[in-house]
C-alpha positions in Angstrom: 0.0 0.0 0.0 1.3 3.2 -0.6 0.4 5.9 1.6 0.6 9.4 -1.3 -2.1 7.5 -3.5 -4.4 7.1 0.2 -3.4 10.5 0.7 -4.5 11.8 -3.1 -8.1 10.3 -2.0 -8.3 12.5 1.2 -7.0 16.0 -1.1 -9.8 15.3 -3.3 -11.9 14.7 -0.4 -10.3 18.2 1.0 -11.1 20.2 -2.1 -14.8 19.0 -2.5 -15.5 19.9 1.5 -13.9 23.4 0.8 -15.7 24.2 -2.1 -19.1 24.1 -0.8 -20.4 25.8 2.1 -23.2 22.9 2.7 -20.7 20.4 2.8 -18.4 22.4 5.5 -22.0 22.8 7.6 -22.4 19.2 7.5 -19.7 19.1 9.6 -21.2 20.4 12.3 -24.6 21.4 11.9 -26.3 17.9 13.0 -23.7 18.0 15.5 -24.5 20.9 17.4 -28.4 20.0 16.8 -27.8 16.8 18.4 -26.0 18.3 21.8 -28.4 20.8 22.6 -31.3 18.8 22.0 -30.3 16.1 24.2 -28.6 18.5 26.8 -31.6 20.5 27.3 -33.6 17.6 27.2 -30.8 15.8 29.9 -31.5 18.9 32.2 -35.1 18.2 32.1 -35.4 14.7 32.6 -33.1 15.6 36.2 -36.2 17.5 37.2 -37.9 14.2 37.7 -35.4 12.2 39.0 -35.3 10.7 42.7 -32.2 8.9 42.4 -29.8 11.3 42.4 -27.8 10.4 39.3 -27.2 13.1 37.2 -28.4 11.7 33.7 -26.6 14.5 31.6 -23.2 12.5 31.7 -25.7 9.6 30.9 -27.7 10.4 28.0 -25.5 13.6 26.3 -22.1 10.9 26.9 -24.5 8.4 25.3 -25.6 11.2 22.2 -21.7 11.9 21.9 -20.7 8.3 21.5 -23.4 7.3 18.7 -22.7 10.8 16.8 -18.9 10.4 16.8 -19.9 6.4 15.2 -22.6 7.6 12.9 -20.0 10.1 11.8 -17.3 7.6 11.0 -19.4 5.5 9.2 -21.2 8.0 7.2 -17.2 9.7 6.7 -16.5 6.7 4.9 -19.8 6.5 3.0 -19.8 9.8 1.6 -16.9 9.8 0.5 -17.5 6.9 -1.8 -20.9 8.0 -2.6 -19.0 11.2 -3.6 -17.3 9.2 -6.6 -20.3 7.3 -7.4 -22.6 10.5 -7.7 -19.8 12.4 -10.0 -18.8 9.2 -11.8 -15.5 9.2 -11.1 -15.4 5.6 -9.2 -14.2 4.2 -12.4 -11.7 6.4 -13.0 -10.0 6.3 -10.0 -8.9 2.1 -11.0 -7.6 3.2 -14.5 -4.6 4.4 -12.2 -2.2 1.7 -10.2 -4.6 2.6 -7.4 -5.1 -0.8 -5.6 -8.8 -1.3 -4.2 -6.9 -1.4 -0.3 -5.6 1.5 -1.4 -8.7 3.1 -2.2 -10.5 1.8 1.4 -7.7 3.1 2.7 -8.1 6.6 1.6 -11.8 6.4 2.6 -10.9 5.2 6.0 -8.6 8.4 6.8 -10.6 10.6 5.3 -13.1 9.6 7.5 -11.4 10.3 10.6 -10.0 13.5 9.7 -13.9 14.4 9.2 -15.1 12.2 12.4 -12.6 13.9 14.5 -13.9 17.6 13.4 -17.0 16.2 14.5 -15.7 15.2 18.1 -14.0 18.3 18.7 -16.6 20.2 18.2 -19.3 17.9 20.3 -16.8 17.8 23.6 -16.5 22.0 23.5 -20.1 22.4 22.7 -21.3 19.9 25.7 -18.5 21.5 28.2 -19.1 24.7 27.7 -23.2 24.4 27.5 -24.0 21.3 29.7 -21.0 20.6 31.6 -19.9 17.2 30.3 -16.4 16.5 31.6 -15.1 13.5 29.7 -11.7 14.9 29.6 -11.8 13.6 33.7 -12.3 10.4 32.0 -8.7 10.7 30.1 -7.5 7.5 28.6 -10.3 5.6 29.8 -12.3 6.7 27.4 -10.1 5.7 24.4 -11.3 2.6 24.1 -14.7 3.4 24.3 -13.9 5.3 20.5 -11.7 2.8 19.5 -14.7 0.0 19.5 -16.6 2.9 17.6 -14.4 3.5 15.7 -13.4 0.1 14.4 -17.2 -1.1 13.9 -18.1 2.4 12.3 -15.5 1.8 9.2 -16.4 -1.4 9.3 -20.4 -0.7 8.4 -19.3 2.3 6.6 -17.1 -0.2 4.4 -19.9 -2.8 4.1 -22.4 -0.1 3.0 -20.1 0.8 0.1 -20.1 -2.2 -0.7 -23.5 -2.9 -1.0 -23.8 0.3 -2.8 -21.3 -1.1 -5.5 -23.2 -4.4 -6.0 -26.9 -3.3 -6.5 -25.9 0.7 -7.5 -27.3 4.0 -6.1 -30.8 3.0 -5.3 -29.7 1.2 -2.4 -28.1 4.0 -0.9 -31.6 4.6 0.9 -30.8 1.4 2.7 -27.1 2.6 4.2 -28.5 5.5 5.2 -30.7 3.6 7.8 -28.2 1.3 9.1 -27.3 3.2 12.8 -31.1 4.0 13.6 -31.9 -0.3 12.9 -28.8 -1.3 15.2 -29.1 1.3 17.9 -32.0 -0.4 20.2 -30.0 -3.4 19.9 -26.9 -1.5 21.4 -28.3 -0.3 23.9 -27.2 3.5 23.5 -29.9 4.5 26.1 -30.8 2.1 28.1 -29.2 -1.2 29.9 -29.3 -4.3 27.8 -31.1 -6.2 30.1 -34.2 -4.0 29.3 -34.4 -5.8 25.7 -36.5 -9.7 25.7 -33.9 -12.1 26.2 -33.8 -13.3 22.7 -32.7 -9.8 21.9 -29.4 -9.6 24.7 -28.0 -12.6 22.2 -28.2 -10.0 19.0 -27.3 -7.3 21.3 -24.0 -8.9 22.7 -23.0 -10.0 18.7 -22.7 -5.9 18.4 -19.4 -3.7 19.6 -21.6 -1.0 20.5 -23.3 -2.8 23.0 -20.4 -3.4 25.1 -19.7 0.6 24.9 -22.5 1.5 25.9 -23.0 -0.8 29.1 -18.9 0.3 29.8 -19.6 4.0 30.1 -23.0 3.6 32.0 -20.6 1.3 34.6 -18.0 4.1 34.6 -20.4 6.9 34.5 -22.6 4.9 37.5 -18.9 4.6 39.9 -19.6 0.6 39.9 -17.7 -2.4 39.1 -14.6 0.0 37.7 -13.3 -0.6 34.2 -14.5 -3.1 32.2 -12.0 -3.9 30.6 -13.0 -7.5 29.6 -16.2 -6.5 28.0 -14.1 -3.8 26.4 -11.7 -6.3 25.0 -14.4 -8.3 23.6 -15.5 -5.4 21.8 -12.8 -4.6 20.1 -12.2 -8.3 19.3 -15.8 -8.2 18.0 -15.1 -4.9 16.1 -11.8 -5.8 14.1 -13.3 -9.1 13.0 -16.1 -7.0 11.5 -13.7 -4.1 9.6 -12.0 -7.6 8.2 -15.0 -9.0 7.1 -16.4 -6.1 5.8 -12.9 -5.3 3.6 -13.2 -8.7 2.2 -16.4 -8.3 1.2 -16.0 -4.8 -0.5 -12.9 -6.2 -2.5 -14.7 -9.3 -3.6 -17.7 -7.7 -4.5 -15.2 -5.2 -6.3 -13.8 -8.0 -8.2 -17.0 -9.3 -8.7 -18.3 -6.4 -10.6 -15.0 -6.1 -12.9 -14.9 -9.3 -13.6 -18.8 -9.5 -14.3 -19.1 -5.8 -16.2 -21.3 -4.4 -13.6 -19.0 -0.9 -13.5 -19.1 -0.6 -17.6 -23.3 -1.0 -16.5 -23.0 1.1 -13.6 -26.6 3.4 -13.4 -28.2 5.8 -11.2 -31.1 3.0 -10.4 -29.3 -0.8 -10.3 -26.2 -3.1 -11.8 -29.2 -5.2 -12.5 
């Protein structure tokens, strides 16, 4: 792999962010929308509770965590719907551009654009709500790592899928983190979900994020780091299998003639 083709993926990615404003907003607009609806709505729910445990590290940490993974995911995702709405994905293999290569690019690009994101979801719930995560300090690495991980690894497996049956299942992708989130528990304990459900729940990375920071977050049990550890296990088995099946399905459509047939509705 060599790192100055990667790195011509994320300068196109640069100059297509910098020449429109909408795509600069995009940044941060659902961001900031996000933090302040759940913050205020944090503050509110405290009114009612008896318990004494403040729920804005609770819900807002839980609203920071799934926003920095839906934007690592969707980082990778636009980015290659970028090429496929321009028609340039073709192009970009008429080079000695090797398809890891190519993921490659996609995956940095996305955490240059995930990272923006964070930044800018720790100020905004410090300054407005008073979410300290940086107490946390390397403790909470690991909870974005697992993120991380299984956010390229669904943002690679959507492109793929985009690849195989075209643009019309983009509509699809866009779904994914809404139809995994109640199985990962973002906001509330997985033992809330049927018991048939905790087996789907524990096959997810998120799930063991989610019950992590409510233990850390709750002072009980300290850090679980064995649940973390499976995550992650969990996670980079996922970003494997999900690279395998974007280059096979790559390989598929060369060898097949999908790309020659590539449409705006299906490969067919």
């Amino acid at each position: 792999m060599a790192f100055h083709r990667m790195a011509a993926i994320i300068l196109r990615q640069y100059y297509l962010t910098r020449s429109s404003v909408s795509r600069v907003l995009s940044l941060f607009i659902w961001v900031i929308v996000d933090i302040v609806l759940w913050g205020f709505i944090s503050r509110y729910f405290n009114t009612f509770s008896s318990s004494g445990l403040n729920l804005v590290p609770v819900l807002l940490g839980a609203v920071l965590l799934w926003d920095f993974f839906v934007r690592v995911m969707q980082g990778v995702t636009m980015a290659f719907f970028e090429d496929v709405w321009s028609r340039n994905f073709m192009n970009f293999f008429t080079t000695p551009l090797e398809v890891s290569e190519y993921i490659g690019g996609l995956v940095l690009s996305s955490i240059l654009t995930s990272v923006i994101g964070l930044a800018v979801m720790l100020a905004l719930a410090s300054i407005a709500f008073g979410l300290n995560w940086f107490a946390l300090g390397f403790m909470c690495m690991p909870f974005l790592l697992i993120l991380f991980l299984f956010g390229i690894a669904l943002g690679v497996l959507g492109c793929a899928i985009v690849l195989r049956f075209g643009p019309a299942a983009e509509c699809y992708i866009w779904s994914v983190p809404a139809f995994i989130a109640p199985f990962a528990g973002v906001f509330y304990p997985l033992s809330t979900l049927p018991q048939w459900l905790q087996y789907v729940a524990h096959m997810l990375p998120p799930s063991y994020v989610f019950e992590g920071m409510r233990s850390v977050i709750a002072g009980g049990g300290g850090f679980p780091a064995v649940a973390l550890a499976t995550g992650g296990a969990l996670a980079v088995i996922y970003v494997y299998a999900a690279c395998w099946f974007f280059t096979r399905t790559y390989r598929m459509a060369v060898r097949s003639g999908l790309i020659a047939r590539y449409s705006a509705e299906s490969l067919g």
